[in-house]
Structure formats: C-alpha cells, structure tokens
C-alpha positions as CSV (number, residue, x, y, z in Angstrom):
1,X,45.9,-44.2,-17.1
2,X,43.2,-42.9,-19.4
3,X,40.8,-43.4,-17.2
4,X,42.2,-41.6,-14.1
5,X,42.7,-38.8,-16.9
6,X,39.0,-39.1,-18.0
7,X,38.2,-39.1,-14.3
8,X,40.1,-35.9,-12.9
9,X,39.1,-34.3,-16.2
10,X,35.7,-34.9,-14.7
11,X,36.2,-33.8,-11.1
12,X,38.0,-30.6,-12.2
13,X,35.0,-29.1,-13.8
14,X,32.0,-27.4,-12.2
15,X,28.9,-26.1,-13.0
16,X,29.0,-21.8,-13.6
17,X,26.3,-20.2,-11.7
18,X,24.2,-17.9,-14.0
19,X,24.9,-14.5,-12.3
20,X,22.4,-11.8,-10.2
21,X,20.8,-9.1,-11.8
22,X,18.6,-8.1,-8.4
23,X,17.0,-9.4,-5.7
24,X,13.7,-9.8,-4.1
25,X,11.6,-11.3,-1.3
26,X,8.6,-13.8,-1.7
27,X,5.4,-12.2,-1.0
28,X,2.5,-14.8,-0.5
29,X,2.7,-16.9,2.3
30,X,4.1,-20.0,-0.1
31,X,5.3,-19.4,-3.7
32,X,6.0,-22.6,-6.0
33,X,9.1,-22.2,-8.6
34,X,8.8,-23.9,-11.3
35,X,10.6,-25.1,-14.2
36,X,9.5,-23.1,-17.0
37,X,6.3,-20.3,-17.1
38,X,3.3,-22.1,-17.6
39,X,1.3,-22.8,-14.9
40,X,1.2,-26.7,-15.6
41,X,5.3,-26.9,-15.5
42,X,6.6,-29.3,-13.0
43,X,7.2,-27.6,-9.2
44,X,10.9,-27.7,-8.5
45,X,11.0,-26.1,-5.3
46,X,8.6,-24.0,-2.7
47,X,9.7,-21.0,-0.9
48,X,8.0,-19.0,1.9
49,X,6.9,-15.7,2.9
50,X,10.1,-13.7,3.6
51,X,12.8,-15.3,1.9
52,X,15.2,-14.2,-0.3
53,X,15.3,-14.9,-4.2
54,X,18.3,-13.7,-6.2
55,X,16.8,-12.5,-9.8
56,X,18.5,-14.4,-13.1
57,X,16.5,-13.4,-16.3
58,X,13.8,-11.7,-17.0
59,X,11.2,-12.6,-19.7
60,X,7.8,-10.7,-20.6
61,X,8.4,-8.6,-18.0
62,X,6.1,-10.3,-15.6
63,X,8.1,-13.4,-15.1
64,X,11.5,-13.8,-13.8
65,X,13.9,-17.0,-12.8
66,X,15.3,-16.8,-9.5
67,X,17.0,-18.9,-7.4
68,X,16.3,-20.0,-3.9
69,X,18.2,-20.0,-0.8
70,X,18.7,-23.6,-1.5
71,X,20.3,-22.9,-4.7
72,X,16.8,-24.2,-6.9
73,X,16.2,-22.3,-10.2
74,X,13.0,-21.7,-11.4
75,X,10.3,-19.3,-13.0
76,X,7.7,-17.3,-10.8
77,X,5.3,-14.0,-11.4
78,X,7.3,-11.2,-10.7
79,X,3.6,-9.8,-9.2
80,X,3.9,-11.8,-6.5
81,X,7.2,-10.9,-5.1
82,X,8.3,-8.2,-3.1
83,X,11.5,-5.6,-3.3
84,X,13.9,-5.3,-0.6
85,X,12.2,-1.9,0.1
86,X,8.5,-2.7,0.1
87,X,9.8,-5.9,2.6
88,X,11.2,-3.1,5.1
89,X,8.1,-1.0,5.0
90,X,6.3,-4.5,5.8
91,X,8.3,-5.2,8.9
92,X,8.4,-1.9,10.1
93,X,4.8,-1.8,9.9
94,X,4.7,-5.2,11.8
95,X,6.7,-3.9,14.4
96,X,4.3,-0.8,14.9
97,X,1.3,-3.2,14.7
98,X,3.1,-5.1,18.0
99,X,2.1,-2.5,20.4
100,X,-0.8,-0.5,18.8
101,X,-4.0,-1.0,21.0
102,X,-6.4,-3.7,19.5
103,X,-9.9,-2.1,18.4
104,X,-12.0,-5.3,18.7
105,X,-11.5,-8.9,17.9
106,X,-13.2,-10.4,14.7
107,X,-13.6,-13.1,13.1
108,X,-14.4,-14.6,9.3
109,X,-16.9,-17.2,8.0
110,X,-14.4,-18.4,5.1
111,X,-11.3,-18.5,4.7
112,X,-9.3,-14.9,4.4
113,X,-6.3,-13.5,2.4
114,X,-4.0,-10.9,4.2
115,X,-2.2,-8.7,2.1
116,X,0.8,-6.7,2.2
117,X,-1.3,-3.0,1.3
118,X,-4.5,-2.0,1.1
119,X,-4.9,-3.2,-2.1
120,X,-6.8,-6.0,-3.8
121,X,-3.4,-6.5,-6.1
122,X,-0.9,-6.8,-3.4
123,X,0.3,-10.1,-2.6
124,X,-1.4,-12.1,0.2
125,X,1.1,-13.6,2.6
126,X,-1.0,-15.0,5.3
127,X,-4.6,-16.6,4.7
128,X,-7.0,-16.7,8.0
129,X,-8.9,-20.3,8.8
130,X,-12.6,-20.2,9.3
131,X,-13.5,-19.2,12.7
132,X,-10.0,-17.9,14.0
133,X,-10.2,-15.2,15.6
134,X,-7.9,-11.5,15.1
135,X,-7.2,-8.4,16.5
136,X,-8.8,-5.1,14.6
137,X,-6.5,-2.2,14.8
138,X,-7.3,0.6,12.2
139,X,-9.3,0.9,9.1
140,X,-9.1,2.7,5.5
141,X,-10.5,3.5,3.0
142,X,-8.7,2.7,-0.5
143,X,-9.5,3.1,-4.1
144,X,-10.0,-0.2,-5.9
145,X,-6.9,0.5,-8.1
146,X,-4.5,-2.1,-9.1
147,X,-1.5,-1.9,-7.0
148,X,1.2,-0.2,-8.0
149,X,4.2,-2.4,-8.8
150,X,7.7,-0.9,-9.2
151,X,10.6,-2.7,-11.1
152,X,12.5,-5.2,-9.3
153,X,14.9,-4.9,-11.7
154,X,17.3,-1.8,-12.7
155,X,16.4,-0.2,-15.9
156,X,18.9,-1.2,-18.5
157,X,21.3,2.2,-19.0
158,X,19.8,4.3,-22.4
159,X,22.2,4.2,-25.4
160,X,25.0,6.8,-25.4
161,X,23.9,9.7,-27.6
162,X,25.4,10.4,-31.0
163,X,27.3,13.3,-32.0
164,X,25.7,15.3,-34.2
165,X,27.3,15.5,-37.9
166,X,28.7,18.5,-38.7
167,X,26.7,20.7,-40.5
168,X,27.2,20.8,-44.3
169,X,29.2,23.6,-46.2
170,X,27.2,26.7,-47.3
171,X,26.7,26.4,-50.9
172,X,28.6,28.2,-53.3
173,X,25.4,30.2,-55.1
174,X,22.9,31.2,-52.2
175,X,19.1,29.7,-52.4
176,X,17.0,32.4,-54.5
177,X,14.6,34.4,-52.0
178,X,11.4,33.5,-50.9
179,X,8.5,35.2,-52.7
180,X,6.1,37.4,-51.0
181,X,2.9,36.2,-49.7
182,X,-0.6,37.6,-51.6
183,X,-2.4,40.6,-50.2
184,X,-5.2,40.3,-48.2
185,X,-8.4,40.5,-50.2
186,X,-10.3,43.4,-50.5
187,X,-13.2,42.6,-48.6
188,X,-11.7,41.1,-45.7
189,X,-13.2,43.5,-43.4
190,X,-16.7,42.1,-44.6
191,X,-15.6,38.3,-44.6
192,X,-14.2,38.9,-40.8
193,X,-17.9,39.6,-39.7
194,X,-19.3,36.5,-37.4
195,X,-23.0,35.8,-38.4
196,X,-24.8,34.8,-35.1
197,X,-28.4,34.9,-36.1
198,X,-26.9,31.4,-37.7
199,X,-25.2,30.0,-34.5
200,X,-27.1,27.3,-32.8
201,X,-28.3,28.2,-28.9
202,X,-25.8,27.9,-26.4
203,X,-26.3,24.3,-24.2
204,X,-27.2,26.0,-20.6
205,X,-27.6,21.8,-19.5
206,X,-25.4,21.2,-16.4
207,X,-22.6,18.4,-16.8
208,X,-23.6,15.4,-15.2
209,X,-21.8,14.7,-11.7
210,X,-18.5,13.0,-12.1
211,X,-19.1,9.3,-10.9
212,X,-17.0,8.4,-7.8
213,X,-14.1,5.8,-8.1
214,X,-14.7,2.7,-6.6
215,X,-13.1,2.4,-2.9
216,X,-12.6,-0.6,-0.4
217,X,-12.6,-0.6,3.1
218,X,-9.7,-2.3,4.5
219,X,-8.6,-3.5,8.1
220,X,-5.4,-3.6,9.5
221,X,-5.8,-6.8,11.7
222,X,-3.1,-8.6,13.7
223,X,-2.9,-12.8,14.0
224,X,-2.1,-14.4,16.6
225,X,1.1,-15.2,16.1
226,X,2.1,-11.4,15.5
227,X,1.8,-11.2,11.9
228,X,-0.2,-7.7,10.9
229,X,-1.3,-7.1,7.6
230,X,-4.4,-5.6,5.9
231,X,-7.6,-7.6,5.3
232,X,-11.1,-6.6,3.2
233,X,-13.5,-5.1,6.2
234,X,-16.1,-6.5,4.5
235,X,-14.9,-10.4,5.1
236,X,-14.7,-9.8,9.0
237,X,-17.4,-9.6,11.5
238,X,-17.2,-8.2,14.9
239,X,-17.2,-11.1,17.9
240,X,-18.9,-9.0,19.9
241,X,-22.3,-10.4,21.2
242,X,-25.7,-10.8,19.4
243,X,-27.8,-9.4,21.9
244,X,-25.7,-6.2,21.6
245,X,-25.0,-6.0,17.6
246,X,-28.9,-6.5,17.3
247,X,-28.9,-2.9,17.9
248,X,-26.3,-1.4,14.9
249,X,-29.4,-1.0,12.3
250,X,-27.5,-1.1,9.7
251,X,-24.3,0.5,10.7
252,X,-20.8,-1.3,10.4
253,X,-19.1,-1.5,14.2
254,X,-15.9,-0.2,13.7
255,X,-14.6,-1.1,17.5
256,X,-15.9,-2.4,20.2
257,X,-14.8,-2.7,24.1
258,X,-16.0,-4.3,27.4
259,X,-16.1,-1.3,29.9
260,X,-16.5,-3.8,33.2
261,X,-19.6,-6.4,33.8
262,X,-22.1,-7.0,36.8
263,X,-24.1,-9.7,38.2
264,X,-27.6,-10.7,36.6
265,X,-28.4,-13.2,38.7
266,X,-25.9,-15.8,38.8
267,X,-24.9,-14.9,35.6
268,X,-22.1,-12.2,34.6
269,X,-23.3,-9.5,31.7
270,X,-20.5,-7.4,30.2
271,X,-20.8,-3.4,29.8
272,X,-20.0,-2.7,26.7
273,X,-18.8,0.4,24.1
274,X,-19.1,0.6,20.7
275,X,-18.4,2.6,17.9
276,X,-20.1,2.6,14.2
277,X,-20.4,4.4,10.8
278,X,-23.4,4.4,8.8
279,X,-22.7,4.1,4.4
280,X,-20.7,5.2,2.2
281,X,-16.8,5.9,2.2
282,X,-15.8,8.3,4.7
283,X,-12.2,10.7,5.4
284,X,-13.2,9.6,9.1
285,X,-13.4,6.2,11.2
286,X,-16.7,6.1,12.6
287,X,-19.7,9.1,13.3
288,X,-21.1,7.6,16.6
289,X,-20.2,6.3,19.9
290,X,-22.3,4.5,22.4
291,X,-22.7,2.7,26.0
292,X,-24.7,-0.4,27.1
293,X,-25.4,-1.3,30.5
294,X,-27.6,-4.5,31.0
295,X,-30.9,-3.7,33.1
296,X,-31.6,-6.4,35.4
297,X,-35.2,-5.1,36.0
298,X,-36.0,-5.4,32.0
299,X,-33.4,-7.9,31.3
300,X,-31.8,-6.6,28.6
301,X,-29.1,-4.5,27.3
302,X,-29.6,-0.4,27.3
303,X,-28.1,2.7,26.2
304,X,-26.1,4.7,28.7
305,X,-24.6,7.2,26.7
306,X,-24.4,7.9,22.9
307,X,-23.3,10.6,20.7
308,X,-23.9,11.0,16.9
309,X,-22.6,13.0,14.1
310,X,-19.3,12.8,15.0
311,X,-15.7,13.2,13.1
312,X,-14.1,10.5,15.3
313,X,-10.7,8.8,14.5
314,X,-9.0,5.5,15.8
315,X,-7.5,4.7,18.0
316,X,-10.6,4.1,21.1
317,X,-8.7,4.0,24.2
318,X,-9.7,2.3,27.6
319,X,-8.3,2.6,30.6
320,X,-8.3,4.6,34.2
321,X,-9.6,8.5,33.3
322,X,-9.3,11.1,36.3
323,X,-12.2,12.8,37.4
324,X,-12.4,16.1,38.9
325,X,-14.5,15.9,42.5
326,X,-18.3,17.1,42.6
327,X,-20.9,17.0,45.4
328,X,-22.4,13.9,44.4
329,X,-18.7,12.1,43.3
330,X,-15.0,12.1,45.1
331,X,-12.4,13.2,42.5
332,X,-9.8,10.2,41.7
333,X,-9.6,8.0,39.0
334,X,-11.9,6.0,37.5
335,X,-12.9,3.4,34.6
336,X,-13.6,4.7,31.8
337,X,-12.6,5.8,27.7
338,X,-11.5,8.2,25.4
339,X,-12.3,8.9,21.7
340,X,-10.2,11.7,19.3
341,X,-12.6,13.7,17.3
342,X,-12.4,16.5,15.4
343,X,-14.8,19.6,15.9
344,X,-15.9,22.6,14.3
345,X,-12.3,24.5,14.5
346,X,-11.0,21.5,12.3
347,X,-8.9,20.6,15.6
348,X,-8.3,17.2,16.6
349,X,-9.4,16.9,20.4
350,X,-8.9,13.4,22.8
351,X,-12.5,13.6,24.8
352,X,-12.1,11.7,28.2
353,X,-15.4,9.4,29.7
354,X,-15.7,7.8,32.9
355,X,-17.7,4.9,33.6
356,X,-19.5,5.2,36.6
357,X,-21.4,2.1,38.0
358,X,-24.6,2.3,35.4
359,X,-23.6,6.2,33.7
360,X,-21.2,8.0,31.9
361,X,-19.5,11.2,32.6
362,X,-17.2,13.9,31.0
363,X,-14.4,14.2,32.2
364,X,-12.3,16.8,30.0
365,X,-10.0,17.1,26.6
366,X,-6.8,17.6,25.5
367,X,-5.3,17.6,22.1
368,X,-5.1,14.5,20.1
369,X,-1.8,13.1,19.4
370,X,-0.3,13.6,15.6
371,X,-2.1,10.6,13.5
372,X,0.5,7.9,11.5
373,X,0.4,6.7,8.1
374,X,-0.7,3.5,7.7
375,X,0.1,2.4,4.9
376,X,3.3,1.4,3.1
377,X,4.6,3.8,0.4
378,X,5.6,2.6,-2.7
379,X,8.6,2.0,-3.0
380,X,11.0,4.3,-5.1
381,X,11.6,3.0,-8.4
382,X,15.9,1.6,-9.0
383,X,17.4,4.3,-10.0
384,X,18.9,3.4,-13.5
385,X,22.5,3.4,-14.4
386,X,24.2,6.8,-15.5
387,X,24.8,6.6,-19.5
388,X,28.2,6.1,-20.4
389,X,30.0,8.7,-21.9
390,X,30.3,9.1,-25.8
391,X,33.2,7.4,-27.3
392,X,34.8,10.1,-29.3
393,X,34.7,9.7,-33.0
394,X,38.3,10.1,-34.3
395,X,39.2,10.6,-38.2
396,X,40.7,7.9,-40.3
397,X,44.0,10.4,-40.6
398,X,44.6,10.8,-36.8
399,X,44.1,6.9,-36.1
400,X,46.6,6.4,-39.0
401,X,48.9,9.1,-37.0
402,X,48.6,7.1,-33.7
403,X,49.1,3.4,-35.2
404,X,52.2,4.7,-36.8
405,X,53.7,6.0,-33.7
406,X,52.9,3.1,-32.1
407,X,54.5,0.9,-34.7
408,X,58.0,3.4,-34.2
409,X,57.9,2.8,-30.4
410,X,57.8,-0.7,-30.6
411,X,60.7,-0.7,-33.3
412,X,63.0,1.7,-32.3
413,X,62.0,2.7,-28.9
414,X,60.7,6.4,-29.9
C-alpha cells in the first residue's frame, strides 16, 4: 500500500517551467546552448538560424538562458541573437532581395561570413564555401562602428517616486538678516584695466583636418538557395573574365554584364559591360562605365564606349531599349542598357544605351526611379513598463480609524 502511495505521490508531481521574460531569434547560422557561460561548458543542445528562443534569466547583461523549441535550457551571448523586430526587417529585406536584378556574380577565395547588417558586429548567419559562386546586388559604404544592439529584454519599471515630506514649521524667532556685502574698492576702475602688452600672440596655426572614420564597403549578395545578406566587398572578386578585368587598373568593378557575344573563329567571345570606382569611400556606386567588343582582326578585347566622372547609382539594367529611327538605322527596339546618374542639376536621370552590332548609341533619359533603403533600421528599443502609481502614505491615526471600523462591522454588522 505504501508503495502504490509512494508511487502516485511520484507521478502526481511535475517539473515547473521557469517562466518567459522575452523572446528572440538565433542569429548565426548554428548557435550552441550550453550549460552554464563559459565557453568550455558542456553543449546541451544546437539551434539554427531562425528559430525561436524564449528568454529565462538574464546575467551580466550579455548572457541570457533561453530555452529551445525542443524545450532545452541553456546559456548563449545575447550578441548573437536577434529581436523579433530586427528578424522582420531580415525577411523583408530577403523578400526584396528575391526579385532585385543581380549586378554580377562573384565569387571568394576563403571561406565568407554573411551578416545580417552592414556591420562587422552583426551576427553572421550564413558562411560561403570557397569557390561558390553568388549574386551581387548593391553595395555600401558603412562606418566601421560596432553594431548597435538594442535590449531584448524590457527595462525593469523605475521605482515609484516618493512623496515629498512636508516641509518643516516656520520657526518661532525668524533667522537674523543677512549682512551686507563690502564695497567695491576704490580703485576698481584701475584694477578692471586689461594689460595686453603682456598677453602672449594670438595662435593664427590652422587646426589640423579632422581625420575620417573608418568605413567598409559592404555587398548585398544573394546565395543560391535565396538567402540575401550583406558580405565585406573586399572578400569577393568579380567572375567576370581575365582577359577583360586586366584592364580595371586599379579600379574595383562594381557590376558587370554580358551585352550578347560573336564568333571568333570557332570560338564564341562575350560582349561585355562593366562598371568601376576608383579609391576611397564614395556617396555614389561607381564613376565610370564601359563597353568591350572583341576584335577578331587584333584578337583581343576593345573599348566601344566609355564614360568617366560619373555620379552613377545601382541598379545597371539590361534589356531591350527603343531607338528612335535615323538614316543610317530603322527605329525599333534593340539590345542594349541603362545606367541612373546624377548630373549637374543634382537630379537623378535613367540614361538609355543601345548595343548595336560592334557600337553603342544614345538612346534618351527619363527620370530615375525613387532609390530604397538598404539597410535594416535598428530596431526600436522595448518600451519599458509605466511606473506604478505611489502608494499613498496614510497616518498611524486614520489606519487606527479604519481597523476599528472594520473590527465593528465584523462584530455587529455596522
């Protein structure tokens, strides 16, 4: 009998769930929890990029236990871990990635981090193998700051405010009065005068300049399973041919595009169009623009076209561009591009190309369409819980008053 006792005693009881204080979503593309903060504590379970944590404690402020969809507790850096905010921003700006117009494919010679923001800080939730290959889609230019991190958890509400004593009786005799302050001296006229045969030179030595903050240049690159994030420029390198990049000196390509190909022999040799930027950060994408055609009678890649000193902006677009007729061409549509670039009016203008055999023509402008941000804005920091309302102070005689009436109604029903 004791023992069924001992053993539905048993059964009866279950383990209390420590309760949520916030929730959050794992940033890098896997995330061990383990058992307590250091790093060397045992793994007790491994989550993904995506999934849902529900915050438990806090401790140091940069480390908080959470527990796993699978119920598994454990301790991870709150750094790496994104709010339910910053996680909407990152697949709204996946979903806008889907359809933007690729600039270029790249590649990497190591093995590359993808982060959520353009930001050396933010967590990485995606690394690139050696040698895969991803589509370019913008660029920025960031400043190498550390990225701004907003509490996953609600500020704790601030202390209700005391009420302030009441202010002491007057006294019976009044304070005697202040005594008057001394004269001025005689001479102050004389001791006012400023000396300036004594006064050292004025310093006519210009400030030095202010010495720029340190910027990155990032990439917004898409995978090819669909995944978009941002990616150091600097740790991808344009697949587009040798025999064509030869000719960049020194500029970074910022997008390339085949324009069509011909025959060179029994070979087939791509037209090409390129864009590039020379040093230095930049409030624009690239400054130049150019064509290549391959000449079959030198055997070698040429310039067609090219245009310098611009103020052009992404995106590059290819496709079909109309062209009005002319004596020595039928109007219709033909191959060709479009770059937006902004000119001496500040204006924002979409310059149409057409590609025409071995040549490039104008073929007209219209406005540019509105730019987009980018870049995911921080997300707004938990608003904290109002401050309760304070408790009013009662005095000992009217809490006397009210426990007595209480002790009458209970009695005699009054």
């Amino acid at each position: 009998m004791s023992l069924v006792l001992v053993l539905s005693a048993c059964g009866g009881r279950t383990a209390r769930r420590a309760p949520s204080i916030g929730e959050a979503y794992v940033g890098p593309a896997e995330l061990k929890l383990r058992a307590d903060i250091p790093p060397e504590a045992a793994a007790v379970a491994t989550v993904r990029h995506g999934d849902r944590l529900e915050i438990l404690q806090q401790r140091r402020a940069l480390f908080l236990r959470v527990r796993a969809p699978n119920g598994a507790e454990g301790w991870v850096d709150a750094r790496q871990l994104l709010g339910p905010e910053d996680m909407a921003s990152l697949k709204e700006l996946a979903a806008r990635a889907r359809d933007m117009p690729s600039q270029g494919i790249a590649t990497t010679y190591g093995e590359l981090r993808v982060h959520t923001r353009p930001a050396r800080g933010a967590p990485s939730f995606l690394a690139i193998k050696e040698g895969d290959k991803v589509d370019v889609l913008a660029s920025v230019t960031a400043p190498r700051a550390e990225a701004r991190r907003q509490p996953l958890i609600p500020p704790a509400p601030k202390p209700p405010k005391k009420l302030a004593k009441k202010s002491a009786a007057a006294p019976k005799y009044p304070p005697p009065p202040m005594p008057k302050p001394p004269p001025a001296p005689a001479n102050w006229l004389e001791l006012s005068k400023t000396d300036l045969s004594g006064e050292p030179a004025p310093d006519n030595t210009p400030a030095p300049p202010a010495t720029p903050a340190p910027t990155d240049d990032w990439s917004l690159i898409r995978a090819a399973n669909g995944q978009a994030g941002w990616a150091l420029t600097r740790a991808l390198s344009m697949a587009i041919p040798d025999e064509v990049a030869q000719y960049a000196e020194g500029h970074r390509i910022v997008s390339y595009f085949a324009l069509g190909e011909t025959m060179a022999g029994d070979q087939k040799r791509k037209q090409w169009l390129w864009t590039t930027i020379g040093g230095g950060p930049q409030p624009y994408d690239f400054d130049s623009f150019r064509v290549f055609v391959w000449s079959t009678r030198r055997h070698r890649y040429e310039t067609a076209h090219i245009e310098r000193n611009l103020k052009g902006y992404s995106p590059v677009l290819v496709g079909q561009v109309q062209v009005a007729g002319s004596k020595a061409q039928a109007a219709g549509a033909f191959p060709g591009f479009s770059i937006c670039v902004e000119k001496a009016d500040g204006q924002r203008y979409r310059r149409e190309y057409a590609f025409l055999s071995d040549s490039v023509r104008f073929a007209g402008e219209r406005p540019c369409e509105a730019p987009q941000p980018l870049t995911i804005q921080p997300a707004a920091a938990p608003a904290a819980p109002a401050p309760a309302a304070p408790a009013e102070t009662k005095s000992l005689g009217r809490r006397l008053r009210e426990q007595w009436g209480a002790v009458k109604r209970k009695l005699f029903g009054k």
